[in-house]
C-alpha positions in Angstrom: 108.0 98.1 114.6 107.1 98.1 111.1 109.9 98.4 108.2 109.5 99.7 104.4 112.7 99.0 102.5 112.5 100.0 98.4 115.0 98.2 95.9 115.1 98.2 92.2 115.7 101.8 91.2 117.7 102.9 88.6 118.6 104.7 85.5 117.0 103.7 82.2 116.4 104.8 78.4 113.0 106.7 77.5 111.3 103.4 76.7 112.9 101.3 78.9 111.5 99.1 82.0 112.2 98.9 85.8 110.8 96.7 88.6 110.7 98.2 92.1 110.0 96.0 95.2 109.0 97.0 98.6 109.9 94.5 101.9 107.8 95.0 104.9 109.0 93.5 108.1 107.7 93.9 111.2 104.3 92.6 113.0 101.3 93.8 110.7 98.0 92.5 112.1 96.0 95.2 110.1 96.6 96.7 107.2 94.3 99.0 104.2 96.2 99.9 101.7 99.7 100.1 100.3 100.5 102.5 97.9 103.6 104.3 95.6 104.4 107.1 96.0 107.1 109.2 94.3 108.4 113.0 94.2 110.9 114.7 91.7 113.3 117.8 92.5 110.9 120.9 92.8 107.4 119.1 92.8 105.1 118.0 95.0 104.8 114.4 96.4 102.2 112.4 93.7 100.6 109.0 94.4 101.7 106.8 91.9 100.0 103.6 92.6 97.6 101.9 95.7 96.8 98.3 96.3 93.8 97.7 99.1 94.8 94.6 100.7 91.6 93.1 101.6 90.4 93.1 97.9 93.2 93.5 95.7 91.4 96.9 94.5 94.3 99.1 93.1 94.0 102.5 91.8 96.9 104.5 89.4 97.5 107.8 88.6 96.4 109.1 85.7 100.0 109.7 84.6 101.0 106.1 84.3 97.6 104.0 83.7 98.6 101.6 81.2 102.4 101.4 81.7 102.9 101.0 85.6 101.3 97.9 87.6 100.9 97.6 90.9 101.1 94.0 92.8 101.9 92.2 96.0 102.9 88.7 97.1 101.4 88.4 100.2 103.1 85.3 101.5 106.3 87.4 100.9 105.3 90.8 102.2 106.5 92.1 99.2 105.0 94.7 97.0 106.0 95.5 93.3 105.9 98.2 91.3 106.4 97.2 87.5 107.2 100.4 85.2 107.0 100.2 81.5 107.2 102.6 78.7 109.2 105.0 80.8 109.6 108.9 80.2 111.8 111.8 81.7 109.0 112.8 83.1 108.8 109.5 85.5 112.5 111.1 86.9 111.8 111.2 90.8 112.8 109.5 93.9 109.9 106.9 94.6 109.0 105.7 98.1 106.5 102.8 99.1 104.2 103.2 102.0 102.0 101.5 103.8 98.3 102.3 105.3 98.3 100.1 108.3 94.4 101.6 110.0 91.5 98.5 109.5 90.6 98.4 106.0 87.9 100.3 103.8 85.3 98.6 102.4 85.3 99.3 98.9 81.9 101.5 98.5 83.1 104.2 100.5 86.7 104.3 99.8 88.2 107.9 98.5 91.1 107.8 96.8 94.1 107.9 99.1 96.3 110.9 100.3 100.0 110.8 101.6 98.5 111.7 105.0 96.7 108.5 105.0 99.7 106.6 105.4 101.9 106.0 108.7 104.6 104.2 107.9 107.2 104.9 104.4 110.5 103.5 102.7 113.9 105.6 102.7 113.2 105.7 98.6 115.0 104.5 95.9 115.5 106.9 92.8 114.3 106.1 89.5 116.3 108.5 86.4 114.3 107.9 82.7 117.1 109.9 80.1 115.2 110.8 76.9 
C-alpha cells in the first residue's frame, strides 16, 4: 500500500513564499513520475509541477515557471514543492501524486495528465491574499 501525505500549506501575502512536502510510504519498486497538482473552487484540476524519477527531468506549468521548483530527496521519499513570488491566483487546494507504471524514457515522453497517476495526497490548501 502506497501513501501520499502533503504538509506545508498555508496562508501567505501576495509576494510571500511557501514550502510544500510530500511523504510517500509504502513499498515502491517502480516509479515514473511524481508530479503537483492543484485545483481552486470552480476550476478544473491543473498540473502544477512533474519530477521523472529516473532522470530528474521536471516540467512546470506555464503559470509558475520561474517562481515554483520542483525537487525530491530520494533517500527520504520526500518530494518538495518550493513556491515563490506568490499571487491570488495560486489560491487552490494542492495535492501531490505519484505515477508509479516503469518509467519513460525521455524521447518519447508527453507531458503528463492527472489520469496518468494512480496514487494522490488528501491535499493541503495553499491561500495567497493580495
Amino acid at each position: 500500500q502506497v501513501h501520499l501525505v502533503e504538509s506545508g500549506g498555508g496562508s501567505v501575502q501576495a509576494g510571500g513564499s511557501l514550502r510544500l512536502s510530500c511523504a510517500v510510504s509504502g513499498d515502491i519498486y517502480v516509479s515514473n513520475c511524481m508530479g503537483w497538482f492543484r485545483q481552486a473552487p470552480g476550476k478544473e484540476r491543473e498540473g502544477v509541477a512533474y519530477i521523472y524519477t529516473s532522470d530528474g527531468g521536471i516540467y512546470y506549468a506555464d503559470s509558475v515557471k520561474g517562481r515554483f521548483t520542483i525537487s525530491q530527496d530520494n533517500a527520504k521519499k520526500t518530494m518538495y514543492l518550493q513556491m515563490n513570488s506568490l499571487k491570488p491566483e495560486d489560491t487552490a487546494m494542492y495535492y501531490c501524486a505519484a505515477d508509479l507504471n516503469p518509467p519513460v524514457p525521455a524521447p518519447i515522453r508527453v507531458r503528463p495528465s492527472a489520469e496518468d497517476f494512480g496514487y494522490w495526497g488528501q491535499g493541503t490548501q495553499v491561500t495567497v491574499s493580495p
